[in-house]
LOTIVEX-620572 format. One record per residue (C-alpha): residue in three letters; x, y, z. Coordinates in steps of 0.5 Angstrom, whole numbers, plus 500, padded with zeros to 3 digits. Layout:
BEGIN
+------+-----+-----+-----+
| code |  px |  py |  pz |
+------+-----+-----+-----+
|  ALA |   X |   Y |   Z |
...
+------+-----+-----+-----+
This chain:
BEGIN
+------+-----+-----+-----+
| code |  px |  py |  pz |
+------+-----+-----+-----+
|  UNK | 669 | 458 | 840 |
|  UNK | 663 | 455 | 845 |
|  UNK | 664 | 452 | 851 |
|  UNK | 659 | 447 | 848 |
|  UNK | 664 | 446 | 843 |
|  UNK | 670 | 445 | 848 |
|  UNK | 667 | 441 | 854 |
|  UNK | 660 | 439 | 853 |
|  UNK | 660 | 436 | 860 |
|  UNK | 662 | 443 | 864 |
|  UNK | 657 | 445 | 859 |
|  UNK | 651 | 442 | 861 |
|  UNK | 653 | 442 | 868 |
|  UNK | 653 | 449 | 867 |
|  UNK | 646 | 450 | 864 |
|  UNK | 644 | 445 | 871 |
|  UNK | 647 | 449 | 876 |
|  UNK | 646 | 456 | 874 |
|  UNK | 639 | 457 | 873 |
|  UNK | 637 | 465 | 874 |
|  UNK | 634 | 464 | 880 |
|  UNK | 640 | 461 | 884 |
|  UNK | 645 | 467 | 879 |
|  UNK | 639 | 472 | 882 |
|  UNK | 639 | 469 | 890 |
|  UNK | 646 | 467 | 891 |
|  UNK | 649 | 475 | 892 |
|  UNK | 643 | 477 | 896 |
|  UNK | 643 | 471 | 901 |
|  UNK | 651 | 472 | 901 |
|  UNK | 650 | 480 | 902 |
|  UNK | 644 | 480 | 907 |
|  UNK | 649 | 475 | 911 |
|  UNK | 654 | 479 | 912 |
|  UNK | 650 | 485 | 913 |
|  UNK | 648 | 482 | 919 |
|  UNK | 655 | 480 | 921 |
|  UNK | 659 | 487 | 920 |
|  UNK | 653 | 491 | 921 |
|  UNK | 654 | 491 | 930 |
|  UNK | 661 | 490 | 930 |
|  UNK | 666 | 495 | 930 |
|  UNK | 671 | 492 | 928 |
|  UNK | 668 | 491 | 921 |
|  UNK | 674 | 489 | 916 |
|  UNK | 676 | 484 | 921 |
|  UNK | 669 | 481 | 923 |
|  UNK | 667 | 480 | 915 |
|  UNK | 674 | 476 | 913 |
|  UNK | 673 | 472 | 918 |
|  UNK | 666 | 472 | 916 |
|  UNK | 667 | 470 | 908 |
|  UNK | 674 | 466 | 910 |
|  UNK | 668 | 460 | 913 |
|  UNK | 663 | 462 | 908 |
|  UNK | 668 | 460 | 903 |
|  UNK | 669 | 454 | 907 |
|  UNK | 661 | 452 | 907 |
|  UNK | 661 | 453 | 900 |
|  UNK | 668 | 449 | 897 |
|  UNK | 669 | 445 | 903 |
|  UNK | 662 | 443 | 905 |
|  UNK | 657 | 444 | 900 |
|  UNK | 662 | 442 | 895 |
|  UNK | 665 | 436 | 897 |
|  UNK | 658 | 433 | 897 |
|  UNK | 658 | 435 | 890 |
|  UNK | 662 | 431 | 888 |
|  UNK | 662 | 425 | 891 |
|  UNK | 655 | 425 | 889 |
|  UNK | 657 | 427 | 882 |
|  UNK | 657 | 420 | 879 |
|  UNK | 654 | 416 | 884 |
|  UNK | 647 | 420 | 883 |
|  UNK | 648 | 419 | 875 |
|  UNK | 649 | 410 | 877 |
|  UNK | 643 | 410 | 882 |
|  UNK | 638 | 415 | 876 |
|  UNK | 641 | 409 | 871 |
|  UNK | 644 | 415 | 867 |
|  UNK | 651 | 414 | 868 |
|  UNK | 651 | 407 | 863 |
|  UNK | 648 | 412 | 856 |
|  UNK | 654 | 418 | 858 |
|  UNK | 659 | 412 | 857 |
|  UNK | 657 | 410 | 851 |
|  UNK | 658 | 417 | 848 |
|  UNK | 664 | 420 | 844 |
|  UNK | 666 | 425 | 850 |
|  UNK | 674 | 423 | 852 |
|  UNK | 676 | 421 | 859 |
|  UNK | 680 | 429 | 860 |
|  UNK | 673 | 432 | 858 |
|  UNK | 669 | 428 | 863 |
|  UNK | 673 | 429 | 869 |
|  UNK | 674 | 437 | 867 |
|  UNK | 667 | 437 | 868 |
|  UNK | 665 | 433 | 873 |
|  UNK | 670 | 436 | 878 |
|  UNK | 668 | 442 | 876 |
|  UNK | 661 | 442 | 873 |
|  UNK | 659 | 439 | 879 |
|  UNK | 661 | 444 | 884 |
|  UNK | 659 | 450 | 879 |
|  UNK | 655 | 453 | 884 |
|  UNK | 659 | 453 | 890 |
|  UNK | 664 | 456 | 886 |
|  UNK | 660 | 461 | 883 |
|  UNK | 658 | 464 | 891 |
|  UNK | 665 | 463 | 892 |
|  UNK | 666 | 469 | 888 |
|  UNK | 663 | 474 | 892 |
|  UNK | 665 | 471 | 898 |
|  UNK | 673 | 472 | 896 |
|  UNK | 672 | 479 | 893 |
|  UNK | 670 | 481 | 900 |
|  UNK | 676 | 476 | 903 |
|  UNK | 681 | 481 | 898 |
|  UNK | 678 | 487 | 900 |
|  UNK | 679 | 487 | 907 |
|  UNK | 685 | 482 | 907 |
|  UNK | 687 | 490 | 904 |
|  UNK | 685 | 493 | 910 |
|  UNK | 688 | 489 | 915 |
|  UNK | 696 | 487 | 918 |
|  UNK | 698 | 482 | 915 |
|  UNK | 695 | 482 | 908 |
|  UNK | 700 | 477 | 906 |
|  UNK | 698 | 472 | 911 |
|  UNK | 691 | 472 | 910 |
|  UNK | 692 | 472 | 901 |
|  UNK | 696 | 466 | 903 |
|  UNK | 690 | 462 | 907 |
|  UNK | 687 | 464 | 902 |
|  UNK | 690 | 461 | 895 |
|  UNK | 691 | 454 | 901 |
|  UNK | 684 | 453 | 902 |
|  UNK | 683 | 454 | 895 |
|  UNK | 687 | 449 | 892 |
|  UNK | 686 | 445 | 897 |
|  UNK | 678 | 444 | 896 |
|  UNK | 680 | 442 | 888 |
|  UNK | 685 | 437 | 891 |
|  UNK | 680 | 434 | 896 |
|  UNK | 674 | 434 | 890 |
|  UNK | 679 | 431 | 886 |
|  UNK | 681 | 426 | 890 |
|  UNK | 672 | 425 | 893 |
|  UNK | 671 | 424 | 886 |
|  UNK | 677 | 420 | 884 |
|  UNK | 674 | 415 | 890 |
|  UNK | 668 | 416 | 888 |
|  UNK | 668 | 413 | 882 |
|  UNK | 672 | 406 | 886 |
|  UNK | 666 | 405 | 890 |
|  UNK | 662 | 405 | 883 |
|  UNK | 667 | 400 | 880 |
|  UNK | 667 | 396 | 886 |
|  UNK | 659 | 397 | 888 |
|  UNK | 657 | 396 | 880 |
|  UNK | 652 | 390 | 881 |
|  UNK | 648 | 394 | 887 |
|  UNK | 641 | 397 | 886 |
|  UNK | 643 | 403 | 891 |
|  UNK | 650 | 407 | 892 |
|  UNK | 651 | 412 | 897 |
|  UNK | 656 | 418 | 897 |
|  UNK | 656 | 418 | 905 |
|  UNK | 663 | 414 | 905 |
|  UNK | 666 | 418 | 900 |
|  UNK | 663 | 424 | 903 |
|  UNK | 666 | 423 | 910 |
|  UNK | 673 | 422 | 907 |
|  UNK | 672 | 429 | 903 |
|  UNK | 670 | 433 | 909 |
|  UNK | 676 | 429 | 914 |
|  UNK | 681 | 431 | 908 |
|  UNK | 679 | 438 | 908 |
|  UNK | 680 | 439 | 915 |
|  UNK | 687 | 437 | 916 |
|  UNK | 689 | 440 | 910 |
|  UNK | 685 | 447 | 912 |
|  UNK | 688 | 445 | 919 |
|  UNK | 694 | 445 | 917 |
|  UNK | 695 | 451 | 913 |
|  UNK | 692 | 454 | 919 |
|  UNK | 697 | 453 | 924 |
|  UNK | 703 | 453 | 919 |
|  UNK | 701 | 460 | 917 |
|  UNK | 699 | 462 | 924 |
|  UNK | 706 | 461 | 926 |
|  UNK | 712 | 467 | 925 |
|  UNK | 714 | 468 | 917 |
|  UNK | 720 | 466 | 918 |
|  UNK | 719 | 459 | 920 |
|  UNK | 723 | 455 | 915 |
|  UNK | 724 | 447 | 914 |
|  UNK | 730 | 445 | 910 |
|  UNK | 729 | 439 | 903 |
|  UNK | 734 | 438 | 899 |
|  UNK | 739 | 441 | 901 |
|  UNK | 734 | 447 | 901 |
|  UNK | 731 | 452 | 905 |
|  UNK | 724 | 454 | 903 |
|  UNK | 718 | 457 | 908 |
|  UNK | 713 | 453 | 912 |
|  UNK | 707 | 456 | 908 |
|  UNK | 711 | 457 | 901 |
|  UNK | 713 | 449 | 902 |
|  UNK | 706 | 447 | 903 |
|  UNK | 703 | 450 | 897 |
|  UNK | 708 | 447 | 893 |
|  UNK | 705 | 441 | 897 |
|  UNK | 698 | 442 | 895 |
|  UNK | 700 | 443 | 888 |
|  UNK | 704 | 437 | 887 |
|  UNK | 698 | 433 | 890 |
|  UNK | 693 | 436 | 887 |
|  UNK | 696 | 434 | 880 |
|  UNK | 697 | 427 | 882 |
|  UNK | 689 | 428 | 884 |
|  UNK | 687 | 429 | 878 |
|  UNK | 692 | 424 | 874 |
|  UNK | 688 | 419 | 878 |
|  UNK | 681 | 422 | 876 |
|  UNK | 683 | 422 | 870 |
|  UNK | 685 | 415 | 870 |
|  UNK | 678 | 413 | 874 |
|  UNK | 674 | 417 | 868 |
|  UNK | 678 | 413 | 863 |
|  UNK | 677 | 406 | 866 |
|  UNK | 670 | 409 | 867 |
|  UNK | 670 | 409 | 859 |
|  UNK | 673 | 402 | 858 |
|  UNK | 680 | 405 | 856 |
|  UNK | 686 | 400 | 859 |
|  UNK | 691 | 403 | 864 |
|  UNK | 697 | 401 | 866 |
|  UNK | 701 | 400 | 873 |
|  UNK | 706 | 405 | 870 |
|  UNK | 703 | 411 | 873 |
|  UNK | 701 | 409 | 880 |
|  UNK | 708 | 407 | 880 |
|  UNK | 711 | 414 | 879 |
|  UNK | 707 | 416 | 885 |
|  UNK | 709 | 412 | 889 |
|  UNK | 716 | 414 | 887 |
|  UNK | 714 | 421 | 888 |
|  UNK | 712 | 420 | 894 |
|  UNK | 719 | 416 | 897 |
|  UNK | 722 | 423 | 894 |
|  UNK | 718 | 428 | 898 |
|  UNK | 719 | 424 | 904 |
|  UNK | 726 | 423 | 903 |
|  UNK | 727 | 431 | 901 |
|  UNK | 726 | 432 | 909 |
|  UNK | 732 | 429 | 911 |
|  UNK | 737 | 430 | 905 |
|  UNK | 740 | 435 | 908 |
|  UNK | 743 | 431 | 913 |
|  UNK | 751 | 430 | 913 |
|  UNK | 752 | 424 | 909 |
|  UNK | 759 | 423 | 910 |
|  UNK | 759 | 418 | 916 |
|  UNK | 753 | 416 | 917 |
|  UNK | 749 | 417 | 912 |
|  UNK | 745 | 410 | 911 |
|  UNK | 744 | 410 | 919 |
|  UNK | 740 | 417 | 918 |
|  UNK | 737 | 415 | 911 |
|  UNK | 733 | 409 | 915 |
|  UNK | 728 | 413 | 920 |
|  UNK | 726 | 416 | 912 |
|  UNK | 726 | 409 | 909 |
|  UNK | 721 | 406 | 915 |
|  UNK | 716 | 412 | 915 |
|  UNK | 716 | 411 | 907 |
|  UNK | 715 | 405 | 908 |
|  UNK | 709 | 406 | 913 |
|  UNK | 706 | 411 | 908 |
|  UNK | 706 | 405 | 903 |
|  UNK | 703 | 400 | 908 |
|  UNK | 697 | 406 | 910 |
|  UNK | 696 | 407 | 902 |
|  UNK | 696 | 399 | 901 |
|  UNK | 690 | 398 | 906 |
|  UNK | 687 | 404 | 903 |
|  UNK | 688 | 402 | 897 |
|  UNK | 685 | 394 | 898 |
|  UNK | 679 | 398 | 902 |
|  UNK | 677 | 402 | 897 |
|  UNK | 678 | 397 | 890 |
|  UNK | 674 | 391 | 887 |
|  UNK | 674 | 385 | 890 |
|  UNK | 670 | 383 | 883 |
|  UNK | 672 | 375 | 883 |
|  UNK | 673 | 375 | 875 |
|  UNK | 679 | 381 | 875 |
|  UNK | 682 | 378 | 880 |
|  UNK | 682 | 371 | 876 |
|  UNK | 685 | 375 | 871 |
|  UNK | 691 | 376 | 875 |
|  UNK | 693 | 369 | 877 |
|  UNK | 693 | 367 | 870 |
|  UNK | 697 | 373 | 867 |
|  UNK | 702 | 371 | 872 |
|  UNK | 701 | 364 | 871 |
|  UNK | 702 | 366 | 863 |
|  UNK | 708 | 371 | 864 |
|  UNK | 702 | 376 | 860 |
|  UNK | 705 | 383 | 863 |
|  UNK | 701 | 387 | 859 |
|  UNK | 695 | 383 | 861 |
|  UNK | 698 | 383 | 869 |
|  UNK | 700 | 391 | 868 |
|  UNK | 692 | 393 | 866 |
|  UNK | 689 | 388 | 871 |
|  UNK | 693 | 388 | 877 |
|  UNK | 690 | 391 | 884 |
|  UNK | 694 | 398 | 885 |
|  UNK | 693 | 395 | 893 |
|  UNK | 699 | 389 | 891 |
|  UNK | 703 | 394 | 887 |
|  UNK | 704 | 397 | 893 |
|  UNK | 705 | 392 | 897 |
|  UNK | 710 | 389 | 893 |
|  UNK | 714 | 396 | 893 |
|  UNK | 713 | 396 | 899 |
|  UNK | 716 | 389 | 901 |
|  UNK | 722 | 393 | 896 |
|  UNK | 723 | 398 | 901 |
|  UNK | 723 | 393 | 907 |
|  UNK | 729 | 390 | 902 |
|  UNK | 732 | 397 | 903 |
|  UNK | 731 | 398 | 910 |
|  UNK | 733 | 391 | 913 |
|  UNK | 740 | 392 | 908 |
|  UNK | 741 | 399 | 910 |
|  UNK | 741 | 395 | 918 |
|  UNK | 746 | 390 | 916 |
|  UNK | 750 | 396 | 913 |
|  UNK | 751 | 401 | 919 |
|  UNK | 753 | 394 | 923 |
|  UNK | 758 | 392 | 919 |
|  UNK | 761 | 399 | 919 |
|  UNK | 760 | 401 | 925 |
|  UNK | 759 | 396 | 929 |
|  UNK | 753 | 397 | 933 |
|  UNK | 748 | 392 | 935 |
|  UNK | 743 | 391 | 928 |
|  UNK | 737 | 386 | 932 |
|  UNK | 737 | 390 | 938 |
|  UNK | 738 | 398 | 935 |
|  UNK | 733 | 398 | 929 |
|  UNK | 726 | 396 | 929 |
|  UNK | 727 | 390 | 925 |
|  UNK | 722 | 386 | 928 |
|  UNK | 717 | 391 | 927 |
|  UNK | 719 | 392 | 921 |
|  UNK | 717 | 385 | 919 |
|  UNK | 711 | 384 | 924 |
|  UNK | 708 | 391 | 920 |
|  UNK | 709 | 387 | 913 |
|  UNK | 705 | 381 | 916 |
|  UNK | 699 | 385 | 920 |
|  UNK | 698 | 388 | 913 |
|  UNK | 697 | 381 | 910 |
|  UNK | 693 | 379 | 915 |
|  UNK | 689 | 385 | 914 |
|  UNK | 689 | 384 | 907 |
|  UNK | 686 | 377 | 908 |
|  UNK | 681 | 379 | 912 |
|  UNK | 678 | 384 | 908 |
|  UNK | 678 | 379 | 902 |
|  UNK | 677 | 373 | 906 |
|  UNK | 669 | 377 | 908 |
|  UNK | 668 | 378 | 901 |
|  UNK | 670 | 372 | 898 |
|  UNK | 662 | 371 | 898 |
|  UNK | 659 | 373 | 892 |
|  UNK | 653 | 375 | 895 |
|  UNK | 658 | 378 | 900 |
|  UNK | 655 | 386 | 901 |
|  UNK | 657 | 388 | 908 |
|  UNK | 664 | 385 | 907 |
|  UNK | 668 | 392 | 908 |
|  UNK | 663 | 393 | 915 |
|  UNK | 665 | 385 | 917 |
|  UNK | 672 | 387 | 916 |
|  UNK | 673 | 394 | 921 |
|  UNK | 669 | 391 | 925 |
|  UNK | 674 | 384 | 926 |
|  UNK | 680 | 389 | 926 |
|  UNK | 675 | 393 | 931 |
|  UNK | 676 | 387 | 935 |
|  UNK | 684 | 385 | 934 |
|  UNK | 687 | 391 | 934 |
|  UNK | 682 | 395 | 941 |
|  UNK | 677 | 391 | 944 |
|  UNK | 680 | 385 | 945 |
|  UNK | 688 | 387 | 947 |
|  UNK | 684 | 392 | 952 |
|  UNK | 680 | 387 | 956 |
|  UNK | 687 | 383 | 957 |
|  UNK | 690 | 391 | 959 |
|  UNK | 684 | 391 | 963 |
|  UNK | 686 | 382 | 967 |
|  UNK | 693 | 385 | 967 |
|  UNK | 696 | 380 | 961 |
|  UNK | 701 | 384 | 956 |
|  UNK | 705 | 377 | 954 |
|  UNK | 700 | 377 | 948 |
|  UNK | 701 | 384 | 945 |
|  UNK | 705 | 381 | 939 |
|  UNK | 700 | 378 | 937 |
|  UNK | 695 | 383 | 936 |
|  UNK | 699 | 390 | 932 |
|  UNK | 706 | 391 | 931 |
|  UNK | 711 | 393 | 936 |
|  UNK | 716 | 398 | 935 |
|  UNK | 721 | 395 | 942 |
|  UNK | 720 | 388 | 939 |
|  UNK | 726 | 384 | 940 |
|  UNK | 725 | 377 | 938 |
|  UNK | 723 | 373 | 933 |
|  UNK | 715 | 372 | 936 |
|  UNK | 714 | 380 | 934 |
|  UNK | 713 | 377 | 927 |
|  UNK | 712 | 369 | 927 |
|  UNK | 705 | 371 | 930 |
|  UNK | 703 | 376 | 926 |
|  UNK | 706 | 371 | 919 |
|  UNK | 702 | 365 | 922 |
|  UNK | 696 | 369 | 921 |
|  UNK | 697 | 373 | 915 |
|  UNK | 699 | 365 | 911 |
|  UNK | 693 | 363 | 914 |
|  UNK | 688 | 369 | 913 |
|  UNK | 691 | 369 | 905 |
|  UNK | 691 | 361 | 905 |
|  UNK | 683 | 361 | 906 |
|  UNK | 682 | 367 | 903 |
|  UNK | 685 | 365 | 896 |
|  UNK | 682 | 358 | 897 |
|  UNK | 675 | 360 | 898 |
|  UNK | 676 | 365 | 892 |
|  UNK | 678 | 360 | 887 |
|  UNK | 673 | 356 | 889 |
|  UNK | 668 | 361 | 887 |
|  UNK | 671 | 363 | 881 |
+------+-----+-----+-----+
């Protein structure tokens, strides 16, 4: 069978990207490269490993993420994106293509560069280490390229209506991830064999863990690719699987603490995995809100399915940022009554023990940050809303706390980001005032608009 008849995307892309002269000039200039690095150096196995390892960074991790957060954008802007819609092709074909197709080229010098990675990796200690590094950095490049590209097609969605897009953002976000990821695998690995971490009553290696991790992320990656392509053709998705995620990822959290004796004090210790999956939720929910449509129409949509109890309209419709938020408000529920919990049963003092305040003060700053976002880009000739937005919470959370530091007032620090020693009830009633009156104006001004 043809690769044309298997994935016509992958294959054009492949016609694209894999002209004769790029196929004749990538093994020359790779092989000139590291001629010019091994030849003067005596230590030449080792000098060439570490050679191809950041050529195999350049090409997947720089080259490539620019690749594909350009993938789909360049398409929208070239006004060609529209006519590939309307073809027979399916949403899992599209994303296989785009996620690959886009990166053919940089994968294509890869090659070369992980043949001479392998080869040296063999004539050096600590083989098994470095062949380690190697499949990390690998599978976190197609998690990041997923992952760009996923988001990618967000802005798209939310920047329809715009002559112009640019991938910089997207790209920023790609090349941030890659280095953590990378950053990561590099210190995990770098550290004794034998170092261990314990999840779910279980004992796994640092680096074998953290490639379960990669491969578990990069399939929840690729879900949301697939599900962007799928919006993308005007195929409905529900909330389900969002939901699912963020399930998988209150597990993957609560695993590290598992193993914990739970026969005493088991909620007591559960709590520290229940406040750190709960700010997991809140960093995931303003990402979210950040990154998705503020159209005012989907948004109208949603107040009515939830005035109508129309479900099914409300599941395909809804923004993923309030889903999160919702389960996120679940878990502060779990949080607070774990609290009460250990007070009754051990008789420790829950207001002054537990970070309670901090708790709701943290819920009521993502409000009130939510509003601000929408509250700037309540306008429908609003374009520079997102900018408005950081440059507000530039001034809430730094600036503006920094200059009262500087006069010597520290009164007002509940006022402007969460405090973990809060104490009283002003830690939260602040941060809830302006939450109620940023959503109040912006609900108002977008009602009005609609």
């Amino acid at each position: 069978m043809k690769i044309s008849q298997i994935n016509a995307e992958l294959t054009r892309n492949f016609w694209i990207e894999l002209t004769p002269n790029r196929i004749f000039m990538m093994p020359i200039i790779l092989g000139l490269l590291f001629l010019l690095v091994g030849i003067p150096d005596s230590s030449r196995y080792s000098t060439l490993l570490y050679a191809s390892g950041g050529m195999i960074f350049f090409l997947l991790h720089i080259w490539g993420n620019k690749q594909v957060a350009d993938a789909v954008i360049h398409e929208v802007n070239e006004r060609t994106w529209d006519n590939q819609r309307l073809t027979l092709i399916r949403p899992f074909e599209l994303a296989i293509g785009k996620l690959f197709g886009s990166t053919m080229f940089p994968w294509y010098g890869c090659i070369y560069c992980i043949a001479l990675y392998v080869y040296c990796s063999l004539h050096l200690q600590d083989t098994h280490k470095y062949i380690m590094l190697l499949g990390h950095s690998l599978l976190s490049a197609i998690l990041t390229h997923s992952f760009v590209l996923s988001i990618s097609i967000l802005g798209i969605q939310k920047k329809r209506n715009q002559e112009k897009i640019s991938g910089t953002y997207y790209y920023i976000l790609g090349i941030a991830l890659s280095f953590a990821l990378l950053g990561f695998s590099i210190q995990t690995i770098s550290q004794d064999l034998t170092t261990t971490l314990h999840w779910y009553f279980t004992t796994y290696a640092w680096e074998n863990f953290y490639l379960f991790s990669l491969l578990c992320f990069f399939v929840w990656s690729f879900t949301s690719l697939f599900r962007c392509m799928r919006k993308e053709l005007n195929y409905s998705n529900g909330a389900i699987v969002w939901v699912g995620f963020l399930l998988f990822l209150a597990i993957y959290i609560i695993g590290f603490t598992a193993s914990i004796d739970l026969s005493k004090e088991g909620l007591i210790h559960s709590m520290p995995s229940l406040l750190l999956i709960y700010t997991a939720y809140h960093c995931i929910c303003f990402f979210m809100a950040f990154n998705e449509s503020k159209d005012i129409v989907a948004l109208k949509i949603v107040y009515t399915s939830l005035k109508t109890g129309n479900l099914r309209d409300l599941s395909e419709n809804i923004p993923l940022w309030l889903v999160t938020l919702v389960i996120s408000a679940i878990t502060a529920i779990l949080y607070l009554l774990s609290g009460i919990y250990s007070t009754i049963t051990n008789g420790s003092s829950w207001l002054t023990n537990n970070p309670t305040f901090f708790t709701l003060s943290l819920l009521s700053f993502l409000l009130r940050d939510i509003g601000i976002l929408y509250l700037s880009n309540a306008s429908p000739k609003s374009k520079r809303g997102d900018i408005a937005t950081i440059v507000y919470l530039a001034l809430l959370y730094l600036l503006i706390p920094s200059t009262l530091h500087l006069l010597g007032i520290r009164a007002l620090d509940d006022f402007f980001y969460p405090n973990i020693e809060g104490k009283n009830t002003f830690s939260f009633s602040f941060p809830l005032l302006q939450a109620i009156l940023t959503t109040s104006i912006a609900f108002y001004k977008y009602k009005r608009n609609s």
